[in-house]
C-alpha positions in Angstrom: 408.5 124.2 136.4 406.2 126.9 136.1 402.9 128.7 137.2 399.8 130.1 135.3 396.3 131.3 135.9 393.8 130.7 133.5 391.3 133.5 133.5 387.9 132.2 133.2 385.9 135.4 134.0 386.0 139.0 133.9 383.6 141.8 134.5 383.5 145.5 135.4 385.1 145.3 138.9 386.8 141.6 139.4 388.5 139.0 137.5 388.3 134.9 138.2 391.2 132.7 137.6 392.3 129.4 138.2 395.8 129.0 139.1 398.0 126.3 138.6 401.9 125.2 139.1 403.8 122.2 139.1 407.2 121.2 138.2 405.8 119.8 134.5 403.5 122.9 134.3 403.8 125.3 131.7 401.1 126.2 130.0 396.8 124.6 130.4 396.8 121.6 129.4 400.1 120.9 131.2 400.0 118.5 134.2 400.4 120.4 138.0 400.8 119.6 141.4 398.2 122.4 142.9 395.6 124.5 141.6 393.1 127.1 143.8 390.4 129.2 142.6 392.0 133.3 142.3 389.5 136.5 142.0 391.4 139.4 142.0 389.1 142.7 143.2 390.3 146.1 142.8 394.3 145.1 143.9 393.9 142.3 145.5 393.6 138.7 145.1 392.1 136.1 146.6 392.8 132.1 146.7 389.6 129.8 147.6 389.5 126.1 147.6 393.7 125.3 147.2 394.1 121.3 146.3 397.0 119.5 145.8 397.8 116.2 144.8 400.0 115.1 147.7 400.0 116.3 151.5 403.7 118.4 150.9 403.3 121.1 148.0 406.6 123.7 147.7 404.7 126.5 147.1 407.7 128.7 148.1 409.1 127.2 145.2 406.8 129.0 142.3 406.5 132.1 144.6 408.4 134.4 142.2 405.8 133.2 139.2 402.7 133.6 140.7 404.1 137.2 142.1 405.0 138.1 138.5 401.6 136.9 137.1 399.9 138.9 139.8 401.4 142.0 140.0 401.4 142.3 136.0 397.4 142.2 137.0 398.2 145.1 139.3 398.0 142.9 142.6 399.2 144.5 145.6 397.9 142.3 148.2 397.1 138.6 148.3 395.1 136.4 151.1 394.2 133.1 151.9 393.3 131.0 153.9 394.1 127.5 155.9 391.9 125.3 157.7 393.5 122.4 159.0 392.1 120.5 162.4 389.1 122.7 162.5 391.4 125.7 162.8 391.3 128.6 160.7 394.1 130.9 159.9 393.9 133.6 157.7 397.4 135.1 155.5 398.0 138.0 153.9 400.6 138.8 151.6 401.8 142.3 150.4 403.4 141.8 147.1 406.4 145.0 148.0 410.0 144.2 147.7 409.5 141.8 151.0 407.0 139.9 150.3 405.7 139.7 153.5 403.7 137.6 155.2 401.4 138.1 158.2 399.1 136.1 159.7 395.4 138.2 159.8 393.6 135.8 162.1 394.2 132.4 164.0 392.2 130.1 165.7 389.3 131.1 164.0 386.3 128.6 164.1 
């Protein structure tokens, strides 16, 4: 199993990335379960546009790779969001020794 982002893009102040994982994914080409757009700004990253290719994706499960990729980019902060039923929630994750996770914004429309 494994993660990756494929940087696609790169200028003076931000870097875009596609990331992928799966449990057959180890390199592009490689097939993967979930991919989402990344642009890292500064030290922190962004995911937009997440898909998957079934309704239940362990993303807890490739957590320690995509930390690793990310702060070897000098990430310090990553967010995201969710919509699901017309509700917006917003996550933010500090890449510390916790790893932890708060929720920015709920309910958001």
């Amino acid at each position: 199993m494994g993660a990756t982002i494929e940087w696609i893009h790169q200028n003076a102040t931000a870097k875009v990335g596609i990331l992928r994982f799966g449990d057959k994914h180890f390199k592009y080409g490689d097939p993967y379960e979930f991919s989402c757009a990344v642009k890292v700004e500064s030290n922190i990253a962004h995911f937009y546009g997440g898909v998957a290719d079934s309704d239940i994706v362990n993303f807890l499960k490739y957590r320690n790779e995509i930390r690793n990729i990310l702060v070897n980019e000098g990430v310090k902060t990553v967010i995201w969001e969710r919509i699901k039923n017309n509700k917006k929630k917003v996550y933010r994750v500090d890449l510390g020794k916790s790893n932890k996770v708060s929720l920015i914004l709920k309910d958001v429309k």
